[in-house]
C-alpha positions in Angstrom: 0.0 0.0 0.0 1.5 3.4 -0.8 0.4 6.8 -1.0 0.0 9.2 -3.9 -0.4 13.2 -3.9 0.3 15.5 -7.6 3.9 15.2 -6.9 4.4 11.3 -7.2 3.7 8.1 -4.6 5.1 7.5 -1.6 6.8 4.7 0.0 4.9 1.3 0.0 3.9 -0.2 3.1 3.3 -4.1 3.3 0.3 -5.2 5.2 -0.2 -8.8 6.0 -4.0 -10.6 6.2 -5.4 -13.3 6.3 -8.5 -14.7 5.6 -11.0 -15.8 7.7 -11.5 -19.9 8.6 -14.2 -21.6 6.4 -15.3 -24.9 7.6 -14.1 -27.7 5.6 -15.5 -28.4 2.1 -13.2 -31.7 0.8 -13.8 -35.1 2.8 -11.5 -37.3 3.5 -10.3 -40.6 1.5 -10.1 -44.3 3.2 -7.1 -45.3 2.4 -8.5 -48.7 2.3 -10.2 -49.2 -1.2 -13.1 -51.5 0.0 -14.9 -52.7 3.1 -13.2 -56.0 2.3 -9.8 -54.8 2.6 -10.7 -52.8 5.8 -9.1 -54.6 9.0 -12.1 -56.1 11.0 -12.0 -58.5 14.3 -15.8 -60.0 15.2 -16.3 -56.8 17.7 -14.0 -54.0 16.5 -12.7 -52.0 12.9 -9.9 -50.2 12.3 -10.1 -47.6 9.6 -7.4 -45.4 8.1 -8.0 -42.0 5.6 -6.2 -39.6 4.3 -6.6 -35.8 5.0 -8.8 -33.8 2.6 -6.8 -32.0 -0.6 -4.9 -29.0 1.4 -7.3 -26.1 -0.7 -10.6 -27.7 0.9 -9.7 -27.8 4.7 -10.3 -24.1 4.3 -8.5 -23.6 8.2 -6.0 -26.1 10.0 -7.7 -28.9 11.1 -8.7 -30.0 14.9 -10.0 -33.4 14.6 -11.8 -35.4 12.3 -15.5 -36.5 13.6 -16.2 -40.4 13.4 -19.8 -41.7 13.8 -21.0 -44.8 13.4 -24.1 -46.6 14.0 -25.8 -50.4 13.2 -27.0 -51.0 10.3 -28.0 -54.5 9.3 -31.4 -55.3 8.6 -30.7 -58.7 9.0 -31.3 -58.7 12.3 -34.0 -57.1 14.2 -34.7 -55.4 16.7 -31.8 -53.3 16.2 -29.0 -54.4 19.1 -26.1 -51.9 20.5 -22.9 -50.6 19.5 -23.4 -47.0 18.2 -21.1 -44.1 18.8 -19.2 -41.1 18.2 -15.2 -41.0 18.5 -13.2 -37.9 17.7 -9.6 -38.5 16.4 -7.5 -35.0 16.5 -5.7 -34.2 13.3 -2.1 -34.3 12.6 -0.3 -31.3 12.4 0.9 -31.8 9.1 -1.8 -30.1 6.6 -1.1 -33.7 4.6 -1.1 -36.2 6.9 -4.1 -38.5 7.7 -5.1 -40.4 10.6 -6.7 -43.6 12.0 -8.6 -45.3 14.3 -9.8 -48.9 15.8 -13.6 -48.5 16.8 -14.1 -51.4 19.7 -17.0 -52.7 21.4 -19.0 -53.5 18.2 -21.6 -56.4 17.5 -20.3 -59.9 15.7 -20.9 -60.6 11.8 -23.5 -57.2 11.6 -23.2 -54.2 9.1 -21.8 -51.1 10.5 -22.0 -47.6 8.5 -19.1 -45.3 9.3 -19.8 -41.6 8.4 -16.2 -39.3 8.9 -16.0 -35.9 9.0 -13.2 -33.0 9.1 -13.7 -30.0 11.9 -11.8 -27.1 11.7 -11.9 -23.9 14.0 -15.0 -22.5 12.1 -16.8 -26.3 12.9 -17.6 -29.6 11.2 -17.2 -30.0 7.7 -19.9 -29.9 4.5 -18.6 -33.2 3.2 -18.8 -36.3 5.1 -17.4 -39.6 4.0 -19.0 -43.1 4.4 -18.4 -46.6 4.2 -20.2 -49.6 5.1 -18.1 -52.3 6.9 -19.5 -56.2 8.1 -17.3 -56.8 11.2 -16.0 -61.0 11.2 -18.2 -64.1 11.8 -17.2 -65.8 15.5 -19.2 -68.9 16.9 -22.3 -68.7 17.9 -22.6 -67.5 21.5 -26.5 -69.1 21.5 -27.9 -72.6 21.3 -31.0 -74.2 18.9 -34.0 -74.2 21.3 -37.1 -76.6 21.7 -34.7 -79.5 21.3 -37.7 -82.6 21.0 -38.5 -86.3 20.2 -40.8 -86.1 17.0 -40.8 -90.0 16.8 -38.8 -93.4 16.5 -38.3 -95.7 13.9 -37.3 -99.7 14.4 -36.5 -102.6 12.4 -35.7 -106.3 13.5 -35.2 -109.4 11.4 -35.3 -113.0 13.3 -31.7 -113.4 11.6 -30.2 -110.3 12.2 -29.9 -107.1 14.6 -32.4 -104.9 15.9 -31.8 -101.2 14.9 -33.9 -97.4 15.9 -33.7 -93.9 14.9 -34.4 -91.1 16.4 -36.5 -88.1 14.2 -35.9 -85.1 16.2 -36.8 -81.5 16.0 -35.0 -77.9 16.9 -35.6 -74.2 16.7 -32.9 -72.2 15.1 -30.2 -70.2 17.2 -31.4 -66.9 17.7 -30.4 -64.8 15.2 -29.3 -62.1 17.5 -26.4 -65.1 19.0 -25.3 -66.6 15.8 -22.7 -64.3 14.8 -22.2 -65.4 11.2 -24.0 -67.8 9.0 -25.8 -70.6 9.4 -24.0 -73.8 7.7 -25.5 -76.6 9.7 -25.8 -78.4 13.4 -24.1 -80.7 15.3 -26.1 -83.4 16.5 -24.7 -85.1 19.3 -26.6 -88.8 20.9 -24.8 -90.9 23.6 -26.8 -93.6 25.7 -27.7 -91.9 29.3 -25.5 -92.6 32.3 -26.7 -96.4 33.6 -27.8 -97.6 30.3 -26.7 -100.9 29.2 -28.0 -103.6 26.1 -26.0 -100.8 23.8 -23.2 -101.4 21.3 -19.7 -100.0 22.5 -19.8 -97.7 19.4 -23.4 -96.5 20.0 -22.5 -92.9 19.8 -21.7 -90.1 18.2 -21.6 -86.7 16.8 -23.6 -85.8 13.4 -23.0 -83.2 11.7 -25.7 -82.4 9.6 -25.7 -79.9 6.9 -29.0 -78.1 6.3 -30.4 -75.8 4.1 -30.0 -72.6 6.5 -30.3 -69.4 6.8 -30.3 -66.7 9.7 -33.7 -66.1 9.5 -35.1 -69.8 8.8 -36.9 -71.2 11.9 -37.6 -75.1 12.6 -35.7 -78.3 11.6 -36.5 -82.1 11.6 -34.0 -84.4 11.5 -33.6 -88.1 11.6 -30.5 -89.3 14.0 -28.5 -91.1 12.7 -29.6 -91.4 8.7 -29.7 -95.0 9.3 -31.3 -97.0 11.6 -28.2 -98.1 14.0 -29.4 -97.2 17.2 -30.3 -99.6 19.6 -33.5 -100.1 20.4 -35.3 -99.0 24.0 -32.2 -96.9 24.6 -32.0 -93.9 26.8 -29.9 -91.2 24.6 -28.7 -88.0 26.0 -29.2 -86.0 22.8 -27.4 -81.8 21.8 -27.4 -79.9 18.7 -25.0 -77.2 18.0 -25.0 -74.7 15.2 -22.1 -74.9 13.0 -20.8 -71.8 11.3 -18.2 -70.6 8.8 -16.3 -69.8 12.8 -17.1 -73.5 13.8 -19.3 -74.5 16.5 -21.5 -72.7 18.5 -22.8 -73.3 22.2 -24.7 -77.0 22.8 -28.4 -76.8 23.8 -28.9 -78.4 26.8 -29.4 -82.3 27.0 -32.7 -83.6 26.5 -33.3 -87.6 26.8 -34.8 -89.3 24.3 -35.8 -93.4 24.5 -35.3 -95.6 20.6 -38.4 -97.4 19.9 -39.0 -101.0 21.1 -38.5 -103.4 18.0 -40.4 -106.2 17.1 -39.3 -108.8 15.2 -41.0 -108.7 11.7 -39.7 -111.0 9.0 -37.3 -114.3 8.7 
């Protein structure tokens, strides 16, 4: 800035401003290119970004704004795990930051929204990403565990075999932390039982046409008929998952059916 009169300018003077601070106009970029690549345990997520392009954090930046919430419609009613974190910014204009978000729901779909603050406030531009944290065994057990019926066979020349056709509930969606692949079926004769074969038990796996949401199953134990007959069993099913097994039901005893001889 200088002065002028009719006989020439003056000396310039230099004067220094600055602009006021704008909130932030450019959101940030995950560094991770997919919410397959982002690192996930079954209860926490760690996500990484870079800062937004130096001309659209219009101020130096404070901290960057993470919210995230559930978001699978999978299962309902809607369970916990929602939150707010703030990460501070670096204090490089070009550096990025990170964080692990903890505390978080097993196999469900998160949505992360992150957003830049400056000293003028949040951000216009948020960035989001959906994220499905990893499947873990299932923490509940198949209900209403029950005898349906028995099935028997004899010949006068041969052994005398039973199965067992049994019936379950699914796990509750809410407890089976991934997907559903099938159930272990577990049958040993009861404590005190004897007329049984020394290898008279076992564990079935069975795999079933599934799904998270499907409800009741029937099932015949074993696939044969190679159960003793009038046994006492001590029967469990488990649900099996891409994470292995889940919790056993609890025990429910069920008696093979009495055989009666029926051809030569």
């Amino acid at each position: 800035v200088s002065a002028a009169t009719a006989a020439g300018s003056g000396p310039n003077a230099t004067v220094n401003a600055t602009t006021l601070v704008a909130v932030p106009t450019g959101g940030v970029t995950f560094t991770q290119n997919s919410s397959s690549t982002i690192q996930t345990s079954n209860s926490s997520v760690f996500l990484a970004w870079s800062a937004p392009a130096v001309g659209q954090q219009n101020g130096d930046l404070t901290q960057y704004v993470v919210t995230y919430f559930y978001n699978d419609a999978r299962l309902s009613p809607a369970v916990g795990g929602n939150g707010t974190v703030n990460v501070t910014a670096a204090a490089s204009a070009t550096a990025g930051a990170n964080v692990t978000i903890t505390g978080l729901v097993s196999y469900a779909t998160y949505t992360f929204s992150l957003v830049p603050e400056n000293a003028a406030g949040l951000g216009t531009a948020a960035s989001v990403i959906q994220v499905l944290t990893a499947e873990t065994p299932a923490t509940g057990a198949p209900q209403g565990l029950r005898l349906v019926s028995t099935s028997s066979s004899c010949l006068l020349t041969g052994p005398c075999n039973s199965s067992l056709t049994i019936a379950f509930n699914n796990t509750d969606p809410l407890e089976q932390n991934g997907e559903v692949t099938g159930f272990n079926i577990t049958y040993v004769p009861s404590s005190g039982q004897t007329g049984y074969l020394a290898g008279d038990a076992a564990t079935l796996s069975q795999t079933l046409t599934t799904s998270r949401s499907s409800s009741g199953y029937e099932v015949v134990v074993p696939t044969a008929l190679t159960l003793q007959p009038n046994i006492l069993y001590d029967v469990t099913v488990a649900m099996i998952g891409q994470a292995g097994t889940g919790t056993a039901s609890s025990v429910v005893q069920m008696r093979s059916g009495e055989a009666t001889p029926t051809a030569a």
